[in-house]
Every structure is written in C-alpha cells, then in structure tokens.
N, C-alpha and C positions, 0 to 999 in steps of 0.2 A: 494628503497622500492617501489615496485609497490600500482598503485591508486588503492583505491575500487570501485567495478561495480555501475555504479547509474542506475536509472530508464532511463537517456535520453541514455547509452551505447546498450540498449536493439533492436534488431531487431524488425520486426513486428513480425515476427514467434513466438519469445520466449515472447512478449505482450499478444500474443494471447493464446499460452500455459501457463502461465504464469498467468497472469492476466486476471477477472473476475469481476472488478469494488468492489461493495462492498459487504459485507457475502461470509462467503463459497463458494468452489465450486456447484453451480447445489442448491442452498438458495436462488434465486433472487427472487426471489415469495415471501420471508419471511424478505428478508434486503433489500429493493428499494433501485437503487443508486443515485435517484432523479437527486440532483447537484452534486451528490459524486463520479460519476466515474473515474474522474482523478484521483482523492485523494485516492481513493481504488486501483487504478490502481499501483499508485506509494507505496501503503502500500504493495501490494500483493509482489513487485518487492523487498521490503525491507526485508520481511518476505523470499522470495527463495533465497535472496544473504547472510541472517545468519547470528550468530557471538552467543554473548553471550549473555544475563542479561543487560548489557547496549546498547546493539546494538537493542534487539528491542524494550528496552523501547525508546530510541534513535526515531525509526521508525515509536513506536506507537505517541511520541508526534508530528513527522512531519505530520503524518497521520488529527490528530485534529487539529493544523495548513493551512493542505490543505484545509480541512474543512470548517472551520472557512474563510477562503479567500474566497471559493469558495459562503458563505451565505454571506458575506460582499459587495460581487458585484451582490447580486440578488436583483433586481429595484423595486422591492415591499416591502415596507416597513413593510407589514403583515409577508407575506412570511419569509422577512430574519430572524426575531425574531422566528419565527419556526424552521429554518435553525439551524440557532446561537444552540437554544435548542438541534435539533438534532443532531448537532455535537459533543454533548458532551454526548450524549447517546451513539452513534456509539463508539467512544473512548472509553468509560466504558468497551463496550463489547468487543473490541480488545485489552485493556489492562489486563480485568479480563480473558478472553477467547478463547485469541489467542495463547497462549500457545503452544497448539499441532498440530500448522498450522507452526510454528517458527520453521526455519530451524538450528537444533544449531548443531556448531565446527564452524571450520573455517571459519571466515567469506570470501565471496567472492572477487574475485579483477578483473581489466580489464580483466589480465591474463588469466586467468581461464575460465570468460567469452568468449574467444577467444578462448580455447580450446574447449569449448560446443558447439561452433558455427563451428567449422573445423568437432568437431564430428557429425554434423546434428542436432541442437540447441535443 
C-alpha cells in the first residue's frame, strides 16, 4: 500500500502554489498568520492532498495542534494566552468553513504526489 503525501513530501514549488499560511487564498489582510504560518502551511497541504469527512477533520485537529505549539513557545506570557485564544478561533473557522477549500475523493499518496511533480507540480 502506498504512504500518504505529508506536508514535508512537498517541493517548494507546490509550498508555494499550494500554501498561503493562514485564510484563504489572497484573505491575508482579514486572517493574519501572525505565529501561524507553519500551521496554515501545513493545513493548506492537508486540505490539497483530500480524502473524506475524517481526513479533514483529521487535518483540522493537526491544524489547532500546530497552533497551539506554535503559542506555547511564544516568550511572552501576555502574548501566548492570546495565542492559545486565537488558536481556537482560527480552528472554529476551519472546522465550520473549510468545507469548500477541502479537496474531497481520493485522498492523496507519495505516488501521485510524484506524478504531479513529473507533470510540472
């Protein structure tokens, strides 16, 4: 059985096409990815590799997880409790809202990733 694509399989090319930190494509004005753009990074990557109903709630909860990490190691202790807050808002809205960004059928695999990148990513 072939592995599933993860976020570190990804080239920079398909990061870049691909991934957009956090909100929408062309929303950074309206969703700041403050400390979040790994974590949107690696959502955006969960959301283009697909699958079903588990996979991207699957996604969404790694997404608040990244989150969550990424305010747990901010050195101000003002700050991170904002963080912490806002992590849990961003999830809302990718759990409630991400819906029609979700790439659904087959979820993706190395494989295939390999094929997109032979095709010109």
């Amino acid at each position: 059985m072939a592995r599933w694509a993860t976020y570190e399989d990804l080239t920079e090319e398909q990061i870049k096409k691909w991934c957009n930190g956090c909100g929408p494509m062309g929303w950074g004005w309206l969703v700041p990815d403050l400390i979040f753009k790994l974590a949107g990074n690696k959502h955006d990557a969960g959301y283009q590799f697909g699958g079903g109903w588990p996979d991207k709630i699957r996604v969404d909860c790694a997404f608040l997880g990244n989150c969550l990490s990424a305010a747990y190691h901010e050195l101000k202790r003002r700050r991170r409790y904002w963080f912490y807050f806002l992590s849990f808002v961003y999830f809302g809205a990718v759990l409630l809202g991400g819906r029609r960004c979700f790439r659904w059928g087959k979820r993706m695999t190395i494989d295939d990733l390999s094929g997109i990148r032979e095709n010109g990513a």
